[in-house]
C-alpha positions in Angstrom: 0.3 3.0 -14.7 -0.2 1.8 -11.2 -3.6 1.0 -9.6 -5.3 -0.6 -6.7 -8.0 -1.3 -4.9 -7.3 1.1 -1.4 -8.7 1.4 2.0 -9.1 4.7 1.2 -13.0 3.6 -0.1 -13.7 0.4 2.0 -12.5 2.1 5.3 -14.9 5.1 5.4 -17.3 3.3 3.8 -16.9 0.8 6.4 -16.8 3.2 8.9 -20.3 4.9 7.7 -22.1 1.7 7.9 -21.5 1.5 11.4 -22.4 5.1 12.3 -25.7 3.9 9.9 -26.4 1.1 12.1 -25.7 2.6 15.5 -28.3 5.6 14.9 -30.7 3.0 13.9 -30.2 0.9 16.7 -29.9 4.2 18.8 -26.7 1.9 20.7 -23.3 1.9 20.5 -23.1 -1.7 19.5 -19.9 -0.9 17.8 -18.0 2.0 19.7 -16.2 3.6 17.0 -14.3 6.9 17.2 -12.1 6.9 14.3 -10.1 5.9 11.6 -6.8 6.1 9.9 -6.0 5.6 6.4 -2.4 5.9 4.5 -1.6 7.0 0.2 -5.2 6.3 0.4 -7.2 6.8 -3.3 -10.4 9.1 -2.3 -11.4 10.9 -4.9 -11.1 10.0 -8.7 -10.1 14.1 -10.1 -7.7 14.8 -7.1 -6.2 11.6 -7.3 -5.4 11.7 -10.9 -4.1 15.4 -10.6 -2.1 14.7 -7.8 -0.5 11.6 -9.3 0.1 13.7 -12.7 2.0 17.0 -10.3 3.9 14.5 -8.1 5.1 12.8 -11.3 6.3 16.2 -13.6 7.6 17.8 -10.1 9.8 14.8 -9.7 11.1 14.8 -13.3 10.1 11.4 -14.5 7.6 12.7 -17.2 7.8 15.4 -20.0 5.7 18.6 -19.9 4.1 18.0 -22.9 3.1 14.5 -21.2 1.6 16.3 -18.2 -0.1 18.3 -20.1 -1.6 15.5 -22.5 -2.5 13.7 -19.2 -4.3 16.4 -17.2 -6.5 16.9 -20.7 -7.1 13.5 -21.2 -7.5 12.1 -18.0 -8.8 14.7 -15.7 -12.8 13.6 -15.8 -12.0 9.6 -16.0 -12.5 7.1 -13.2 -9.3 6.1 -11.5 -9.9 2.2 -11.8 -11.9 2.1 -15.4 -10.2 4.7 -17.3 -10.5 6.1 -20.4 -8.8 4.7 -24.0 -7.4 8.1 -24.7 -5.9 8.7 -21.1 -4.7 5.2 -21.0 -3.0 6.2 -24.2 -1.1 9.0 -22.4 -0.7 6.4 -19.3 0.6 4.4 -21.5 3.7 6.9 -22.6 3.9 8.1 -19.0 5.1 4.8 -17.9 7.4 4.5 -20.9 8.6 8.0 -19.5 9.0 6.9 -16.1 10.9 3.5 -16.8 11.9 0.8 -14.4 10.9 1.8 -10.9 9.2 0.7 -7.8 5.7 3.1 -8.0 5.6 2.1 -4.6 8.8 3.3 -3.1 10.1 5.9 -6.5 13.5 6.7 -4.9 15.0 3.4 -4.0 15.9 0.0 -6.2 13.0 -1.8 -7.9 12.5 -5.6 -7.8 15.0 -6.8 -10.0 16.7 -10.4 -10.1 19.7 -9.4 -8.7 17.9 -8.2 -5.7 15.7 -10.4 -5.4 18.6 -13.7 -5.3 20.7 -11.3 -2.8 17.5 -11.2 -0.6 17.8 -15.2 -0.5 21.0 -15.2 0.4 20.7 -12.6 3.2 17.8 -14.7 4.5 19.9 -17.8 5.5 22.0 -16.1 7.5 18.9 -13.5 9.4 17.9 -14.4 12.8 13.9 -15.3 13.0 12.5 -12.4 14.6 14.3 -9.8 13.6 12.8 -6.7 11.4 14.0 -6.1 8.3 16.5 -2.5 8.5 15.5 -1.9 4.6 12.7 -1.9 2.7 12.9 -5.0 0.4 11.4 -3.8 -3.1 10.3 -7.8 -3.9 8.3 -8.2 -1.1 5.4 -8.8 -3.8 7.1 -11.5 -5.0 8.0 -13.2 -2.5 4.4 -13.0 -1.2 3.2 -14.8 -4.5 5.9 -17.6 -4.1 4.5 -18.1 -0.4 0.6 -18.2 -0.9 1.0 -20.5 -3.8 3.2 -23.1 -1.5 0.7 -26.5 -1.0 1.6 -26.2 2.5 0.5 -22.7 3.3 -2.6 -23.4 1.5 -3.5 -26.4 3.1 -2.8 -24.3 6.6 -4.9 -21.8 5.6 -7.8 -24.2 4.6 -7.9 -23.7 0.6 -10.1 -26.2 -0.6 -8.5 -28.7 -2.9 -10.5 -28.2 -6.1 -9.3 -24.5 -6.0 -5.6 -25.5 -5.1 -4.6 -25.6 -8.8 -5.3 -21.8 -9.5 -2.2 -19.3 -8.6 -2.7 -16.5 -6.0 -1.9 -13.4 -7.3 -2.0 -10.3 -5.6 -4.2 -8.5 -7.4 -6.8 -10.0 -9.4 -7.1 -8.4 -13.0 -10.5 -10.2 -13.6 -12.4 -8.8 -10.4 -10.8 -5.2 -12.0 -12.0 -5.6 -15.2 -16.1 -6.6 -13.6 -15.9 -4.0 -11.0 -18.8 -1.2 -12.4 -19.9 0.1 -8.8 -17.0 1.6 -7.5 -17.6 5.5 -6.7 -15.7 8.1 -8.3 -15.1 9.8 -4.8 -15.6 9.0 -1.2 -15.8 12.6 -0.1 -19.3 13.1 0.7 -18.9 10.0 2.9 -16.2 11.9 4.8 -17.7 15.1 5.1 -20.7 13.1 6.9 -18.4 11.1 9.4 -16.8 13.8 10.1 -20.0 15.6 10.8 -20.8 12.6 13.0 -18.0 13.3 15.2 -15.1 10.5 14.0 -11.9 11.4 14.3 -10.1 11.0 10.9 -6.2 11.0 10.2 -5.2 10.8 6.7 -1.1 9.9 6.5 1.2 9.7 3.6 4.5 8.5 3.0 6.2 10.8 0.6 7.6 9.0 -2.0 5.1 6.6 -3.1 3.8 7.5 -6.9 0.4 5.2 -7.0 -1.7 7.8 -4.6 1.2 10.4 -3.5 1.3 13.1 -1.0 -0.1 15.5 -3.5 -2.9 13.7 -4.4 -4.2 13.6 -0.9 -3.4 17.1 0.0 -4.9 17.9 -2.6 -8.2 15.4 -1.6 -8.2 17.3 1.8 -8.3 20.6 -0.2 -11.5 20.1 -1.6 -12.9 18.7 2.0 -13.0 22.9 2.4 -12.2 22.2 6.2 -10.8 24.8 8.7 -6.9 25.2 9.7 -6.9 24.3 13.6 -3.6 24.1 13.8 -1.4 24.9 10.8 1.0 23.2 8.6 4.5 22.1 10.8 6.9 19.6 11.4 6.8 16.7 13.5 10.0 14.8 14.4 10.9 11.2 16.2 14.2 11.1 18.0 15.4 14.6 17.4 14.6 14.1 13.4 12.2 15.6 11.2 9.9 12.6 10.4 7.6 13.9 8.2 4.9 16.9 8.5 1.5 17.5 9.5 -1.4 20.0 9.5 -4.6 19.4 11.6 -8.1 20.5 10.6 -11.5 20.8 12.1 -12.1 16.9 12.2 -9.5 15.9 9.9 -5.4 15.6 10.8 -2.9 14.9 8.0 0.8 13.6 8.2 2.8 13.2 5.6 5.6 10.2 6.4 9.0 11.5 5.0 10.8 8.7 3.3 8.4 6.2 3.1 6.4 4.7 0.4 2.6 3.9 0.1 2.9 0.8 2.8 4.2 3.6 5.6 4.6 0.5 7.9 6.6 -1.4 5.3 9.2 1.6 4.0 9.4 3.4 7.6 8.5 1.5 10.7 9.9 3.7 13.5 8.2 6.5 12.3 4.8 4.2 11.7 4.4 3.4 15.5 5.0 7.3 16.3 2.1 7.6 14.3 0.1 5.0 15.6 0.8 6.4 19.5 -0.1 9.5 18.8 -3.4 8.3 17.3 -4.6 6.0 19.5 -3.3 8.5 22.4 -5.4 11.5 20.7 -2.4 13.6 20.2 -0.6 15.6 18.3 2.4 14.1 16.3 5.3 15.0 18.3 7.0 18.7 18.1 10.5 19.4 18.2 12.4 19.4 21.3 14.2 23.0 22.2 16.7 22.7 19.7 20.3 24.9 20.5 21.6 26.8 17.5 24.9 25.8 16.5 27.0 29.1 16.1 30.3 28.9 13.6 32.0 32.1 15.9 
């Protein structure tokens, strides 16, 4: 399957040092009044049960699989798991097939996209944003921090020049022991300190979907302030949210687990209404169209 190592742990955790270090300093040092965190992995039994419904629910794995991975994998840590869940993992991703986990309802990486991406390259203007989401992004990340000249840029000392940069870092996985299985005391005690605290999720990423962090927020036990709706951007559903005491949650329609990446419109919309303190935007008085 798909992991990674998420903001959704080194954010609050983050965030709770400062709040640590500002009561015992009784200052403000660092004025901090929130956070935001996107598909973000929070809690090792929610995450896995989301991951498991979001998969089923979309048809890319059997019942009997779902079944076999709920049993298996239900009391296992999300980044060290278990040899008889990664067993069922294992025939999940066989299940699954060839897809981007990160965007599961467009085109994956594949060499054909990736030498048509080249070519529409040479003729793009410098500047411009990107109108799709390019699924080899990864890639061509790889090919670009392993370049002599961007490492020299960036300072890489020479002895260490030879090694490749990879995105992820299978070794540090592997040694990691003192990762927590869930973050959620930690936000239960921010958001007793006052934070403010927006969980978003793009909808169709697979690695930590909307229903694992729905179903993260469920087990927070927080009350409804203002209940489950859509928001729009331009006239147009973008997404949904639900706001709770200390906690809002927008869910990002159409976008992957890099919201920014898959749907950047509708990633600034969020990012104004956060920093503004609002609401995500309502719908406009919409006229009903009548066929007489």
């Amino acid at each position: 399957m798909w992991w990674l190592f998420d903001p959704g742990h080194y954010v609050p955790q983050l965030s709770q040092a400062v709040v640590w270090h500002n009561k015992a300093t009784k200052s403000q040092t660092i004025n901090l009044k929130g956070y935001m965190v996107g598909n973000a992995l929070t809690d090792d039994y929610h995450d896995h049960l989301g991951v498991f419904q979001f998969l089923w629910a979309a048809g890319m794995i059997s019942d009997q699989t779902y079944k076999q991975l709920n049993d298996a994998c239900d009391s296992v840590s999300f980044i060290h798991s278990s040899h008889a869940c990664n067993r069922y993992l294992d025939i999940a991703d066989q299940e699954v097939g060839h897809i981007d986990p990160y965007s599961a309802f467009t085109p994956p990486c594949t060499p054909n996209i990736s030498q048509s991406n080249q070519l529409l390259k040479r003729r793009r203007v410098i500047g411009t944003v990107r109108e799709r989401y390019d699924p080899c992004t990864e890639k061509h990340s790889t090919a670009y921090f392993n370049l002599r000249e961007v490492q020299e840029a960036l300072h890489v000392p020479a002895e260490l020049a030879p090694s490749k940069w990879e995105t992820c870092n299978n070794l540090i996985n592997e040694h990691w022991k003192d990762s927590p299985s869930s973050v959620l005391d930690v936000y239960k005690e921010l958001i007793q300190a006052g934070l403010r605290i927006w969980m978003f999720s793009g909808d169709t990423d697979t690695v930590i979907p909307v229903t694992s962090t729905r179903y993260t927020i469920d087990a927070l036990k927080l009350q409804t302030v203002k209940p489950w709706r859509a928001w729009y951007d331009d006239g147009e559903v973008g997404g949904w949210t639900q706001e709770y005491n200390g906690l809002t949650f927008v869910a990002v329609r159409g976008a992957g687990h890099e919201v920014p990446l898959h749907r950047p419109k509708l990633a600034l919309t969020l990012a104004k209404s956060f920093l503004a303190g609002s609401s995500m935007p309502a719908a406009a008085s919409l006229e009903l169209v009548s066929d007489s």
